[in-house]
MARBA-694467 format. One record per residue (C-alpha): residue in three letters; x, y, z. Coordinates in steps of 0.2 Angstrom, whole numbers, padded with zeros to 4 digits, always signed. Example, Ala and Ser with C-alpha at 12.3 -4.5 7.8 and 13.67 -1.06 7.14 Angstrom:
2
ALA+0062-0022+0039/SER+0068-0005+0036/
END
This chain:
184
UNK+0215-0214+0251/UNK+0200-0202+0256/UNK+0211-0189+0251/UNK+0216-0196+0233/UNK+0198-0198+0230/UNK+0194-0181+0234/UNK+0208-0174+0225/UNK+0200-0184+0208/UNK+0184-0178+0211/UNK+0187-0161+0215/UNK+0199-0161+0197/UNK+0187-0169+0190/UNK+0173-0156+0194/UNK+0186-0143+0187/UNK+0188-0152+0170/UNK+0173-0154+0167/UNK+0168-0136+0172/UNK+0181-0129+0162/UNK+0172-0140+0148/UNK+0154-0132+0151/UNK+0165-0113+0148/UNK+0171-0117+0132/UNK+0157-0128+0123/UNK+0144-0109+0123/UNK+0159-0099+0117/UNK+0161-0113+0103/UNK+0143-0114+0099/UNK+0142-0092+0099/UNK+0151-0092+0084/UNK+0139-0104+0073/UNK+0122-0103+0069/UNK+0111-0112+0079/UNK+0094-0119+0076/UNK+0086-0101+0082/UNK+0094-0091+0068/UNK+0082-0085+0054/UNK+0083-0090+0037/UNK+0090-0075+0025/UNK+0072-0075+0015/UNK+0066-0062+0004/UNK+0049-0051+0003/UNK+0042-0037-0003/UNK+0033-0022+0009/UNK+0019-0011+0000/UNK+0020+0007+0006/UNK+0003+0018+0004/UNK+0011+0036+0000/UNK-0003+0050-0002/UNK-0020+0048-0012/UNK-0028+0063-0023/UNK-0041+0064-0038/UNK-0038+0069-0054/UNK-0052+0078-0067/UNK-0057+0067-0083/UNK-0072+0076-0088/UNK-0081+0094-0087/UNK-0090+0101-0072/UNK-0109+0098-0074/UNK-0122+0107-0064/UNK-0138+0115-0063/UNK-0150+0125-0052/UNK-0166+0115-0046/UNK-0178+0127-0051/UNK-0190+0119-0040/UNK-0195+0121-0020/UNK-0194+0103-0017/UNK-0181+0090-0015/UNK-0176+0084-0032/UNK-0166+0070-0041/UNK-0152+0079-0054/UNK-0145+0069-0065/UNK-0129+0072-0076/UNK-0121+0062-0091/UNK-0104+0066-0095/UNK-0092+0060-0107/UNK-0075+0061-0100/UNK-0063+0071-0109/UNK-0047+0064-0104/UNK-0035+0048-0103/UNK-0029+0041-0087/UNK-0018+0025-0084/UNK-0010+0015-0069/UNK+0008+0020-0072/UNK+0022+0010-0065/UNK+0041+0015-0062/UNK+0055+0000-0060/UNK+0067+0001-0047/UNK+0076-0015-0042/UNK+0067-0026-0056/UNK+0048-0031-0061/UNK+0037-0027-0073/UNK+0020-0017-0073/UNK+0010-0032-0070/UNK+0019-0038-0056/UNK+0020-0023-0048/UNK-0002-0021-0049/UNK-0002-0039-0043/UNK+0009-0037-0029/UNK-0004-0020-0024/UNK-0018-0030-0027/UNK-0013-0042-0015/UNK-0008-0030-0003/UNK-0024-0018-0002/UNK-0036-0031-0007/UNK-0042-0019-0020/UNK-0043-0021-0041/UNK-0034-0007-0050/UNK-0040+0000-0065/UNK-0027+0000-0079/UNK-0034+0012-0090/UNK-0047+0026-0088/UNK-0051+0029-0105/UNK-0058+0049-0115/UNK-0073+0047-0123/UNK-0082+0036-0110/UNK-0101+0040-0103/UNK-0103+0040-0086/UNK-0117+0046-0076/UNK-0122+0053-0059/UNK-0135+0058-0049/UNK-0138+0070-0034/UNK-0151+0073-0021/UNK-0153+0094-0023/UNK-0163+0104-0012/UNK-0173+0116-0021/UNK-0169+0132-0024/UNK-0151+0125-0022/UNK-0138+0123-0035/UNK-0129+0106-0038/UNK-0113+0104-0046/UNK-0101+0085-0049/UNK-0085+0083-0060/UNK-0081+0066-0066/UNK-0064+0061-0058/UNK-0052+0047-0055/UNK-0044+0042-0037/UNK-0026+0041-0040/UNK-0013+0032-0025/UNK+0003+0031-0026/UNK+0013+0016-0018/UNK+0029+0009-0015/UNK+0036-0009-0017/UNK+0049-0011-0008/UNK+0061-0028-0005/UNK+0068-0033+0011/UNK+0078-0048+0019/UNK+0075-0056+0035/UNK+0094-0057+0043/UNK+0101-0070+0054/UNK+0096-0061+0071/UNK+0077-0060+0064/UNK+0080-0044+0060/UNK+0075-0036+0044/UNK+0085-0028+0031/UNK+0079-0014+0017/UNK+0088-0018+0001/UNK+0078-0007-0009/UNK+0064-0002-0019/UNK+0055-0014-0033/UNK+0047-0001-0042/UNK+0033+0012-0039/UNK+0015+0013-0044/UNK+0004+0027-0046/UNK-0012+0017-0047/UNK-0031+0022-0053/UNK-0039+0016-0037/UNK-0057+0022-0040/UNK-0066+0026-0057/UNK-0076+0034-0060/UNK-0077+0045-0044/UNK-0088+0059-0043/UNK-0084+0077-0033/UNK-0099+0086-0028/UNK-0106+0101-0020/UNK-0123+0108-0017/UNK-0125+0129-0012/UNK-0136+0144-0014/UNK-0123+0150-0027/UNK-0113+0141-0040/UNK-0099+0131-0033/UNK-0084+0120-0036/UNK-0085+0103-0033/UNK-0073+0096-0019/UNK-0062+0086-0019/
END
């Protein structure tokens, strides 16, 4: 009897480990509750930043031997706008916004000819001080990506680009014995 008993036991020790080996194989090939939902977002990519001339170079000598306050008032003398190209979808203004949101930072959508802007400069005298008027131009990327089931992330491709008017007006300036050309 001790012996039938054991035999059970021991059997059923083997079934029900034999269960335990094929319930994780079962379970590999499903989803489980750690998956990651297949969501969908957008990445803004900074790309390079330069400046762009909208108006003359101003500048003068300070005829004086002291310190002085030089002042220039410049009309700008050419047109400058936030320029978006579509890729995937979305339109100009949902590109700016999805920027905006990005770099916490308003872009301008227009830098208009004809404007009056003024800027001032701290010369030493004797010295010669020069400023062009310019814009700060950055180009950026919107790109769209899905989240996949292992919480990896997958790049479908790019929304659009924008080359966006990030400061204006921005001045360059330089300050030298000689005439000079204001940088950058």
């Amino acid at each position: 009897m001790t012996s039938i008993s054991r035999e059970a036991a021991l059997a059923g020790a083997l079934a029900l480990g034999a269960g335990m080996l094929i319930v994780p194989q079962a379970q590999a090939t499903t989803l489980g509750e750690e998956s990651c939902p297949p969501d969908v977002w957008t990445k803004v990519v900074r790309i390079k930043s330069g400046y762009e001339a909208i108006g003359n170079t101003a500048g003068k000598r300070n005829g004086s031997s002291a310190t002085s306050r030089l002042t220039y008032a410049m009309t700008t003398t050419t047109a400058k706008e936030t320029k978006w190209t579509s890729g995937l979808t979305g339109s100009a203004s949902w590109g700016i916004a999805k920027v905006e949101a990005s770099i916490s930072r308003e872009i301008v959508d227009k830098a208009e000819k004809g404007v009056s802007v003024t800027n001032w400069m701290e010369v030493p005298g004797g010295k010669y001080g020069y400023t062009t008027p310019k814009i700060e131009r950055t180009n950026y990327v919107v790109e769209r990506w899905q989240d996949t089931a292992s919480c990896g992330a997958r790049f479908l491709g790019n929304e659009g680009s924008l080359a966006a008017i990030t400061v204006f007006p921005f001045f360059s300036e330089c300050i030298s014995s000689s005439p000079c050309t204001p940088k950058p």
